[in-house]
C-alpha positions in Angstrom: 83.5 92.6 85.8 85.0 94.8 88.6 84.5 98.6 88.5 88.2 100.3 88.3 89.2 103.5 89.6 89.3 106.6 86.9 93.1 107.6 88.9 96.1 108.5 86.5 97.5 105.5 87.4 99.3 104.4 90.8 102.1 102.5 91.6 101.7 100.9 95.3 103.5 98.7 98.2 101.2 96.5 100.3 103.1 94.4 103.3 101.5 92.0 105.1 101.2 93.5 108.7 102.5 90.4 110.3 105.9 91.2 111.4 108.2 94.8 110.9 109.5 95.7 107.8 113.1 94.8 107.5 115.9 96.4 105.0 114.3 94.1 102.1 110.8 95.6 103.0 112.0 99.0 103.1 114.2 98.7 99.5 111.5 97.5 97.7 108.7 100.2 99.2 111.7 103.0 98.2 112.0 101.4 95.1 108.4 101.3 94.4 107.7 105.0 95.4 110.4 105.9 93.2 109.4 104.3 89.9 105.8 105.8 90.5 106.7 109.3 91.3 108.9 109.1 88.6 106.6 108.1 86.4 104.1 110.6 87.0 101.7 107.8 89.4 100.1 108.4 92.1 102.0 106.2 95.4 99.6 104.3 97.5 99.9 101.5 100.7 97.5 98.6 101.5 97.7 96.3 103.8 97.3 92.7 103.0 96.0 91.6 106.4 93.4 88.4 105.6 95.8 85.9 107.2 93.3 86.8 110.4 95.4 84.5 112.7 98.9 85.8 111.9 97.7 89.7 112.4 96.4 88.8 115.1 99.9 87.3 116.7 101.2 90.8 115.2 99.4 93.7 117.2 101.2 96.6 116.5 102.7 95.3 114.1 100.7 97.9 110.8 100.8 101.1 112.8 105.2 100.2 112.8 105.0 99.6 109.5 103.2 102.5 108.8 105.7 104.7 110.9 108.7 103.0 109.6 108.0 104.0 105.9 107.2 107.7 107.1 110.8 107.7 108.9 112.7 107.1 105.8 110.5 109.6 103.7 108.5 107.8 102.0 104.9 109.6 101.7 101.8 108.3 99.6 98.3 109.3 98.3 94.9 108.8 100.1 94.3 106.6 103.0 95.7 103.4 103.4 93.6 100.5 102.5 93.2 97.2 104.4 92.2 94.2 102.9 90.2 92.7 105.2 87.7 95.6 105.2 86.8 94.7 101.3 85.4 90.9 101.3 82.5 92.0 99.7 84.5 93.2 96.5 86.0 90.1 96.6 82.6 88.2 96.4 81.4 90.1 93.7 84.4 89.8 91.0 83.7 85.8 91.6 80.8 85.9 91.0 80.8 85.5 87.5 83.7 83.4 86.9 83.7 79.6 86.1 85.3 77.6 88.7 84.8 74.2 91.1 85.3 72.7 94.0 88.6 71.9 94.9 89.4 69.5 98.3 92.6 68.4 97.6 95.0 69.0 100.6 99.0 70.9 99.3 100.6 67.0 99.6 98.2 65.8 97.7 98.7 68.3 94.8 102.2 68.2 95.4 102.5 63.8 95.0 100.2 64.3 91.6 102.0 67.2 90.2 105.4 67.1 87.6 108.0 68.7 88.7 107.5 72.0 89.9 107.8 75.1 87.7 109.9 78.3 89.0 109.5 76.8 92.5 106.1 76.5 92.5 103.5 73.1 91.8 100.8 73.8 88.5 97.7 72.3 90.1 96.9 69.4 88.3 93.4 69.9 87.7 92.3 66.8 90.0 89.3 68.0 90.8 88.4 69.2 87.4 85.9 66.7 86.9 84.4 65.1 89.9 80.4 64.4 89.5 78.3 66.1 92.1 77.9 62.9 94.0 81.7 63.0 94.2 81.7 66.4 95.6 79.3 65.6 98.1 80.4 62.7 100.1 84.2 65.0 99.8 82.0 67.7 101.4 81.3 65.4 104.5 85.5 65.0 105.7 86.4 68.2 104.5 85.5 71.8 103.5 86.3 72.9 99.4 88.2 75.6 98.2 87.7 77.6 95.1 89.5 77.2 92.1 89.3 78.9 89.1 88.5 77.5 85.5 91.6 78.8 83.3 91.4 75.5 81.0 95.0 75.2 79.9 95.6 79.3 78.8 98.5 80.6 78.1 99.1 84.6 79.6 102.0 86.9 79.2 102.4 89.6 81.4 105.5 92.5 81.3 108.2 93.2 83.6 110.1 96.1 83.6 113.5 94.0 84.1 112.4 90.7 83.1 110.9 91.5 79.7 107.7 89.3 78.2 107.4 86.4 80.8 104.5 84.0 79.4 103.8 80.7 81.3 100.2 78.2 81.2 97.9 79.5 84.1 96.9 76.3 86.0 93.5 76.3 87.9 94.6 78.2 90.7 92.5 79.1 93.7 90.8 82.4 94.7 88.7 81.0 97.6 90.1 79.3 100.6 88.8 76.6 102.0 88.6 78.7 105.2 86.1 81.0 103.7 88.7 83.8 103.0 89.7 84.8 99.6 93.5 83.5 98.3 96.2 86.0 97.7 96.2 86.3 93.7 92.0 87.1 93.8 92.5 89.6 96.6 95.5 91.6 95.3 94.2 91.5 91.5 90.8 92.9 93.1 92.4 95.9 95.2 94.8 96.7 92.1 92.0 97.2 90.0 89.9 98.8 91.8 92.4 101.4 93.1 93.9 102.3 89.7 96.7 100.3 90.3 99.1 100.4 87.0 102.8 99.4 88.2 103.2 97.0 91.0 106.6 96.8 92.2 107.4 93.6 94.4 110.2 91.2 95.4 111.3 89.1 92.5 110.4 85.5 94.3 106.8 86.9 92.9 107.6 87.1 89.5 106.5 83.7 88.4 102.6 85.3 89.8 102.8 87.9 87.1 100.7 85.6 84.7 97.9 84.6 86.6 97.2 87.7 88.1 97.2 89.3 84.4 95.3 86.5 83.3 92.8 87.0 86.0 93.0 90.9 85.5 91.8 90.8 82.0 89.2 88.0 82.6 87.4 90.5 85.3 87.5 92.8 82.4 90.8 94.7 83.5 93.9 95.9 82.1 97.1 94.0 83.4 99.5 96.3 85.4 103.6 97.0 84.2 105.3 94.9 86.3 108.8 95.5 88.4 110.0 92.7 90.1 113.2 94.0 91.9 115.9 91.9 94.0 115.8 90.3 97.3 118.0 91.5 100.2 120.2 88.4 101.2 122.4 87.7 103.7 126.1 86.9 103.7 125.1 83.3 102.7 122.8 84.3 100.0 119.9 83.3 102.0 117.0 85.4 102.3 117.3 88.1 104.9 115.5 87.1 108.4 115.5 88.4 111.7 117.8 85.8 113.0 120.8 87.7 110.7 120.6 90.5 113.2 119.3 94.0 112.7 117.7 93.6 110.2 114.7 95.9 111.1 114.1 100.1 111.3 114.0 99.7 114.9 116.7 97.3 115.7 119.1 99.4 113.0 118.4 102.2 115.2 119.0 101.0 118.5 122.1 99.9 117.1 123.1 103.4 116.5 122.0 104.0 113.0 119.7 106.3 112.5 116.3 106.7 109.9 118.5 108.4 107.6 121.4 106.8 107.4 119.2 103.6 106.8 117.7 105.5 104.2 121.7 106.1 102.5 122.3 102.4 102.7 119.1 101.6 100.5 120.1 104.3 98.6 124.0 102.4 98.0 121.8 99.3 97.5 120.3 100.5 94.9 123.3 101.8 93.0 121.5 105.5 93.3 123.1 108.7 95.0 122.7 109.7 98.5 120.5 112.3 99.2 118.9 114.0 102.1 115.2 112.4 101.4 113.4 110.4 98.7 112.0 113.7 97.3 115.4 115.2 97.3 116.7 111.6 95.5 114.0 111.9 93.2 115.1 115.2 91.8 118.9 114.0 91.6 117.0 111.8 88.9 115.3 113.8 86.9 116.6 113.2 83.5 118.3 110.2 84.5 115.5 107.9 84.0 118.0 105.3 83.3 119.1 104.7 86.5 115.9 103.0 87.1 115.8 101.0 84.4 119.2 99.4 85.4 119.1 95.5 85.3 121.4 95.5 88.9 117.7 96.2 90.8 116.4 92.8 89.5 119.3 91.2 91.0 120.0 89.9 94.9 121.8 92.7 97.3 123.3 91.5 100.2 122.9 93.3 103.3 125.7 94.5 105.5 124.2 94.1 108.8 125.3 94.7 112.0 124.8 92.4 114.9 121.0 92.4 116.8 121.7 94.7 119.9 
């Protein structure tokens, strides 16, 4: 059971401080402010920092991020939260969940499983049922993760776009085999916890909506709304990268465009008016709650980039 925050509710972006936001970043984070100011919700920030290694390549890399959202206008509520400050409440929502031992390595899962499912591989449950002797002599050659025990159920979680999207939640892991906790534990954890009641993310995550409501309402939670909004693309429909250019806050401005007009093309992106700041936008809205309910933010947008100074 983990203890959730008495809030009104929040709505909340949390990058992973590993590299500068880029025009996708920023669309979904303006996005996501928006639908939670609009909706009465408090607007918070985390940062999803337990890849140790990868932050560690980054320096710099939160405080940009940080900046970055400020120069657009975006503003939120309380301090920002890192992950990686918070193990402990990771180790305590476990604690009393049914799970095993899981050494499998990804080819492994991915040569036993069928064919994968909205790009990504059920676990197969191959290490459902080893004996303990099993485990053991797997424990000499290599270190276990975690898995959890979901035994075949079947969750539906809502999106705001999408509708009702139900799917089987397959034993999925919340411990690495590293030591650190996996991505659906950690953010179902901090969303709890921080009153979390609308998370707003790209749509490549919407196929994660079930487990982590599943796993929400197993730690004795209520699942958040879901919004799962459109990637920015480039002119080939590939996902936007920093090879396509500028594709970053910085870059965009040394290339002569400054916070605010960045801020007018996510505003064009998302089919919404330009205005002088999110706040200013924001009141544009009011009474024209429609406008973000529109199907078109679900879908791709492809970003008119210039070329990397």
């Amino acid at each position: 059971m983990v203890s959730t925050s008495s809030r009104r509710g929040a709505g909340r972006f949390a990058p992973s401080p590993t590299s500068d936001l880029h025009l996708g970043n920023l669309r979904t984070a303006l996005l996501a402010w928006l639908f939670a100011r609009a909706d009465g919700l408090d607007f918070i920030v985390r940062l999803e920092d337990l890849d140790r290694a990868r932050v560690a390549a980054a320096p710099g890399v939160a405080d940009r991020q940080l900046r970055d959202l400020e120069a657009i206008g975006l503003d939120w509520d309380g301090p920002v939260v890192r992950q990686s400050e918070r193990l402990d409440l990771y180790r305590d929502a476990t604690a009393g969940l049914d799970g095993y031992e899981c050494f499998c390595t990804r080819r492994e899962i991915a040569e036993a499983s069928s064919a994968p499912h909205a790009g990504r591989r059920p676990y197969p449950g191959t290490c459902a049922n080893l004996s303990e002797e099993e485990r053991r002599v797997r424990r000499r050659t290599r270190p276990p993760a975690f898995r959890v025990w979901a035994g075949g159920a079947v969750q539906q979680a809502w999106d705001r776009f999408a509708g009702t999207v139900s799917a089987e939640v397959d034993d999925f892991v919340l411990w690495r085999n590293d030591g650190a906790p996996a991505y659906n534990l950690a953010v179902v954890v901090d969303d709890m916890v921080q009153g979390v009641t609308q998370v707003t993310r790209g749509a490549d995550l919407l196929d994660s909506a079930p487990r982590q409501a599943w796993l929400t309402e197993r730690l004795g939670g209520r699942a958040p709304q879901y919004a799962h909004v459109g990637l920015v693309v480039n002119a080939r429909g590939e996902r936007l990268a920093k090879r396509d250019g500028a594709v970053t806050l910085t870059e965009l401005e040394a290339s002569g465009m400054d916070a605010r007009r960045v801020f007018w093309l996510l505003c064009d992106s998302c089919g919404l008016p330009r205005a002088e700041s999110p706040r200013a936008l924001l009141g544009m809205l009011a009474g024209d709650a429609g406008r973000l309910t529109d199907p078109a933010l679900a879908q791709q947008w492809v970003a008119p980039v210039p070329a990397a100074p």
